[in-house]
N, C-alpha and C positions, 0 to 999 in steps of 0.2 A: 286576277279578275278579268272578266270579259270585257268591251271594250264597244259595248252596245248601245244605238240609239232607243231608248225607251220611250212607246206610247203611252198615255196616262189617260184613262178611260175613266173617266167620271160616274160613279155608280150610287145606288142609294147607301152602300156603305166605306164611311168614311174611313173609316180603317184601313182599307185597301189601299183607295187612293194615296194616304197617308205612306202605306210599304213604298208602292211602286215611287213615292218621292224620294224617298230612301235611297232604295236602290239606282234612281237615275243620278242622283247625286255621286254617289261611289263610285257610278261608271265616270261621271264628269273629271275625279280627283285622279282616276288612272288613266287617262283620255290620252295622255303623253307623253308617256311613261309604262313601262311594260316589257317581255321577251318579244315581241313581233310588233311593226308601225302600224299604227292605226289603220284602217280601210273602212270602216264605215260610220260615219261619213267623209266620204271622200276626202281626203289630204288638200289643203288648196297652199300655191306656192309661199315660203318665207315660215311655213309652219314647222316648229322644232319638238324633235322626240327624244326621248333619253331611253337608249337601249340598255334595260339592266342587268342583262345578261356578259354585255363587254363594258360597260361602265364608258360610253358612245352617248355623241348630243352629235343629230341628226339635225337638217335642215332640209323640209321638199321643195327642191328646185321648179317644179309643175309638172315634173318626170317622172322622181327618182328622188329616196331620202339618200344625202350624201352629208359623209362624216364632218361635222365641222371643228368638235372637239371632244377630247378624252380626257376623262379622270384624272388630277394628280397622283403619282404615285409617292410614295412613301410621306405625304401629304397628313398634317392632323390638322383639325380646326380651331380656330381662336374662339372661342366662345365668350374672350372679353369685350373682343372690338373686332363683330363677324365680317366688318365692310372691309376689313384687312386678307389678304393672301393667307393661307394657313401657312406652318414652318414647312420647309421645303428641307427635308431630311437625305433625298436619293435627289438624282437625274431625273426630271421634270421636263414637262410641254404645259406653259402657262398659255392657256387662250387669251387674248387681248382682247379681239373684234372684226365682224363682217362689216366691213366698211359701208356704209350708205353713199359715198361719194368719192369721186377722184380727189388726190390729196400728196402733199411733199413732206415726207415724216423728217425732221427735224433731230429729232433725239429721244431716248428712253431715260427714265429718271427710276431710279430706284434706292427706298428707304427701307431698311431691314432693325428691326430692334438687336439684330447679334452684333458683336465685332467679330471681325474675322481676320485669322493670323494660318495665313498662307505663305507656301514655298514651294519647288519647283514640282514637289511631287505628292503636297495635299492643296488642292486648291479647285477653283469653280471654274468653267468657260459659262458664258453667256453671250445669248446670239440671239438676235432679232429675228424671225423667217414670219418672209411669206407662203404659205404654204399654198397658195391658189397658184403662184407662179414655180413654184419648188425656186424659193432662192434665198438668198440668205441677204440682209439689211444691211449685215457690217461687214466690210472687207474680211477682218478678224474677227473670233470669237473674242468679247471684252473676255481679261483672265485675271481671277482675283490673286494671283501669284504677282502681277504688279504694283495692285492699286489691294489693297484690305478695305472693307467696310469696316467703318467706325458705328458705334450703334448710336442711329435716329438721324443719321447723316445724310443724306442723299448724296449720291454719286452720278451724277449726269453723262450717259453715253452717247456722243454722237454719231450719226448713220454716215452710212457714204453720201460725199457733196449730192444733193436734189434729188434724192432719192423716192423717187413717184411709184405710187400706188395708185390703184384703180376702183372704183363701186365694185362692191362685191368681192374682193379680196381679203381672206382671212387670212389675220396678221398672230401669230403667238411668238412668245420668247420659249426657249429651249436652256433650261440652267443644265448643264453637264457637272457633275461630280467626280473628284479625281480622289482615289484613296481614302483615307480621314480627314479630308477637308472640314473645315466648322459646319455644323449645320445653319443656316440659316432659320431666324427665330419668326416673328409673324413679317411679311414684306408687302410692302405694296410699290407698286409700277404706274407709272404714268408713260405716257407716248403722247408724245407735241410732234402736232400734226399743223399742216397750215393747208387750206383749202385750195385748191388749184384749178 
């Protein structure tokens, strides 16, 4: 669908008017979302689009829409408790967040309903990144070939000592997969941040 601002001319038949609410509605439901970013009306900065052509969440900077996050892959849905992570089946890029503020990240916290029985050669890395600075949060990738998740447990990762982030900084976790590692079943993620 096109991706048009709609004028709504008032006329003696109501009918009409009645289409064209229709249709400006339609265009409202695909306004941010679509094969090309929006352009009219103009884009204004912090505005987010989802290209559905690469399975892409756009952010316009006041420039320029720039990538802030991608699709999971091999990713399915929970449809019993949606506020949860879907199972993370493959190697994954979890978006966290565009920071609103400077900040000292503390730790990552993650609960998965799987348990997982890992060894040297089926097991997970996981890695905190900044992707605004291209860097990575933990000296090491955490790797579930030492620590197994127990299912409904939390396992608390810590970052490297004072580890600052910045406003505007997009933070995601990167789960890497290694062979037959366990799949990971629905997960949710927390990141303790303390204001700086």
């Amino acid at each position: 669908m096109s991706q048009l601002a709609w004028t709504i001319l008032i006329s003696e038949a109501g009918t009409a008017i009645f289409e064209k609410s229709i249709d400006n509605f339609a265009a409202l439901t695909s306004c941010y979302s679509g094969a090309t970013p929006p352009i009219d009306p103009a884009p204004v900065a912090g505005q987010l689009f989802f290209k559905t052509t690469t399975k892409e969440l756009h952010q316009y900077d006041g420039s320029a829409w720039v990538v802030i996050a991608t699709a999971l892959a091999g990713a399915t849905p929970n449809m019993d408790e949606p506020s949860l992570l879907p199972s993370i089946t493959a190697t994954s890029t979890i978006p966290l967040a565009v920071l609103d503020a400077d900040a000292t990240v503390e730790s990552l916290e993650i609960v998965t309903e799987t348990t997982t029985f890992s060894d040297a050669t089926d097991h997970w890395t996981i890695q905190l990144h900044n992707a605004t600075q291209a860097e990575d949060l933990f000296a090491a990738a955490f790797d579930t070939d030492a620590t197994d998740f127990a299912a409904g447990t939390p396992i608390t990762i810590p970052v490297d000592q004072n580890e600052e982030v910045a406003a505007g900084d997009y933070l995601r976790v990167v789960f890497t997969k290694f062979n037959s590692a366990t799949n990971f079943g629905w997960t949710r993620i927390i990141l303790r941040m303390v204001p700086r």
